[in-house]
N, C-alpha and C positions, 0 to 999 in steps of 0.2 A: 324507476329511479332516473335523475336526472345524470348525463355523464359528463365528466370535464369536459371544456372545447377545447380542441384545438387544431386550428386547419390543416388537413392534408391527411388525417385518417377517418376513412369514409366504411361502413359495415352495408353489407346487403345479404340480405335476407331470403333465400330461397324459401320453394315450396316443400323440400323436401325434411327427414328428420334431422332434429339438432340435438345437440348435448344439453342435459342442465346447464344454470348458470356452475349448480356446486362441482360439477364437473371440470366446466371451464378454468374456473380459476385454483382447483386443486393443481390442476395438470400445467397452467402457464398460466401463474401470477401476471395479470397485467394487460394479459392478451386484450382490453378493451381501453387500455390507455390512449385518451386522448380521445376519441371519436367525438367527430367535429357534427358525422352526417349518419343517416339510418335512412336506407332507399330498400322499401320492399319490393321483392318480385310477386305480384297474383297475389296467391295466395299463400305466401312465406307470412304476410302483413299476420299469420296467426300463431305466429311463430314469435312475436315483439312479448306479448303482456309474460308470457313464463320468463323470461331472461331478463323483465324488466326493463326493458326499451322505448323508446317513446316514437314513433315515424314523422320522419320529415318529408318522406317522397314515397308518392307508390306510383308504381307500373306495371301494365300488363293490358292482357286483352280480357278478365273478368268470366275467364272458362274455370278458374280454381278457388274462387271467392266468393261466399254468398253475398246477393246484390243487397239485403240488409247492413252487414257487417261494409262494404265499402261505402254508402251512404251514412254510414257511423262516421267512417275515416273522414268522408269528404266535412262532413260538419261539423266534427272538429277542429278543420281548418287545413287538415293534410291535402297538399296538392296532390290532385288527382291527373295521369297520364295514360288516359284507351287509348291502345290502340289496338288494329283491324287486328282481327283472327290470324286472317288469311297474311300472314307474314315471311319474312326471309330470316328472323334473329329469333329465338325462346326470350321467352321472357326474365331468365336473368341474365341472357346477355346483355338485353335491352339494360338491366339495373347496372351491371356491372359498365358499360358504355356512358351510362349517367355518370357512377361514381367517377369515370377519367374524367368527364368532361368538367366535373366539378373542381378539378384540380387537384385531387388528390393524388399523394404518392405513398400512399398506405392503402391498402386494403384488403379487409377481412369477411371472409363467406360463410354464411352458416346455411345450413339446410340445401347444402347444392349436392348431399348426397345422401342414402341410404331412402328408406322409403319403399313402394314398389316400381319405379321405374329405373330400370339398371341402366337404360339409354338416356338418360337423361343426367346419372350420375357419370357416365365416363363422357358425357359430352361436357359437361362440365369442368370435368379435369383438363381436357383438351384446350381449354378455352381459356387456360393458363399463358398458351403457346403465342397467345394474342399478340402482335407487334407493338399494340398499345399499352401493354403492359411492362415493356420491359423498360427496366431502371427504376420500375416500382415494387414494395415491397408488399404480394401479395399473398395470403396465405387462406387457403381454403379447411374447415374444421367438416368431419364425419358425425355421425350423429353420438361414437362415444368419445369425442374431442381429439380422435387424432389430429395431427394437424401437419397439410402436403403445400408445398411450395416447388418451386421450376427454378432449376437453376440452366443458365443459358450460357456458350463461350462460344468464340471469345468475345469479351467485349467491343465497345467503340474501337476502343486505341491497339485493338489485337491481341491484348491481352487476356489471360484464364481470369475465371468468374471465381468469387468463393465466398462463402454465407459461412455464418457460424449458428451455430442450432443452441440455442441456453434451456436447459431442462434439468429433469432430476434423474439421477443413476440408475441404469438399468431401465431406463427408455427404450423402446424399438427403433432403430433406423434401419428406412431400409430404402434403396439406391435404384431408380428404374429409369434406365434409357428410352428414351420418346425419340422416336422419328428416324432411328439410328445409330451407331453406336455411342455413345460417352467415353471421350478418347482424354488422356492423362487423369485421373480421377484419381484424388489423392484426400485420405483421411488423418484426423487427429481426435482426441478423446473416445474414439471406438475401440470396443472388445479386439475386433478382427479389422488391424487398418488394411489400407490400400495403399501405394504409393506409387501414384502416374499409371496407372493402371486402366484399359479398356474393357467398358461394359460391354455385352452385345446383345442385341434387343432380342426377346426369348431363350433366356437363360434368368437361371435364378441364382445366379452369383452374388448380386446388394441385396439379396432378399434377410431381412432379420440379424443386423445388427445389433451390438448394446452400447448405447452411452455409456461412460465408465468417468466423464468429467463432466463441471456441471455444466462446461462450456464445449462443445463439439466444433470440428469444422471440416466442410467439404471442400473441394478446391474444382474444377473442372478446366482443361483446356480446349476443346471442342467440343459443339454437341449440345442437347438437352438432357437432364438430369432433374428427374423428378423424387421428390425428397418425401418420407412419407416417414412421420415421428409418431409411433403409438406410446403413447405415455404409461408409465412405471404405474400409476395410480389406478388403471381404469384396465390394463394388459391382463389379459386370461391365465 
């Protein structure tokens, strides 16, 4: 299927597994609104035909993609981007690096996790933390649609950071400090709030919260704060 345009949300495709589309859009109506661009990583490009997407850009260095299938791609008309093996970036950084340079301030990841490489799925998550990402709205899906985003403080002007999470009740949230503690950390539509409260990285204090409204919000004044939403729909 063809998706609406519209510039500034951009999807990249890892090699890893993804959610159905029915999955996708049970658990967050929408979540592919607008995408303007679709940039595979390797071999995520087999990842596009189940979720109905069409590729506008691959990259990679052609270690996870049969060289059939990307001669398919290229005659298509899809721009093709080798590069060397022997590199410094994985190859969704590389995608994800496109998707900035494209101008985009939206962007959505499927397949950057689950699969058999666990090093690849927490290198992934890390790669949230990117300087080039911040002020963009980026959000990475698991392969049964959770869906984790970074929230970062303070902001430009000094100010605390704060996202609101729109879902259905009885959602998972759960709350993981990167790189340090998550200092002021204050909740709204959760089971068990928070208010100005310090994370501290290896402890399971944000672990498994519940949405109780359809709209959430996290607030943070220092720090990273990684946001990890298991959906009501698809939750054990």
């Amino acid at each position: 299927m063809m998706l609406a345009a519209r510039p500034g949300h951009a999807l990249v495709l890892a090699d890893g597994a993804v959610p159905s589309r029915a999955q996708l859009d049970a658990a967050w109506p929408g979540w592919d609104a607008g995408v303007a661009l679709v940039i595979a990583a390797d071999g995520g490009a087999r990842n596009a035909p189940a979720l109905g997407l069409e590729l506008d850009r691959w990259i990679g260095d052609g270690d996870s993609i049969d060289p059939a299938d990307l001669a398919a791609l290229a005659a298509a008309g899809v721009p093709i981007e080798r590069v060397d093996p022997e590199k410094d970036a994985s190859d969704t950084e590389l995608a994800l690096a496109a998707a900035v340079e494209s101008g985009a301030d939206e962007i959505t990841i499927l397949g950057g996790l689950g699969g058999i490489r666990t090093d690849h799925g927490l290198v992934n998550v890390l790669l949230l933390q990117q300087s080039a990402l911040e002020g963009l709205a980026v959000r990475l899906y698991d392969e049964r649609a959770a869906r984790l985003s970074l929230l970062t403080a303070p902001l430009g002007d000094g100010g605390p950071a704060q996202a609101e999470l729109a879902g259905h009740l009885d959602d998972l949230v759960t709350l993981v400090p990167l790189g340090g503690p998550a200092v002021g950390v204050a909740t709204r539509g959760l089971r068990y709030p928070l208010d100005g409260e310090s994370l501290a990285p290896g402890t399971s204090r944000g672990l498994s919260n519940v949405r109780t409204a359809p709209i959430a919000s996290v607030s943070l004044s220092a720090g990273r704060l990684l946001v990890i939403e298991t959906p009501a729909t698809v939750r054990p």
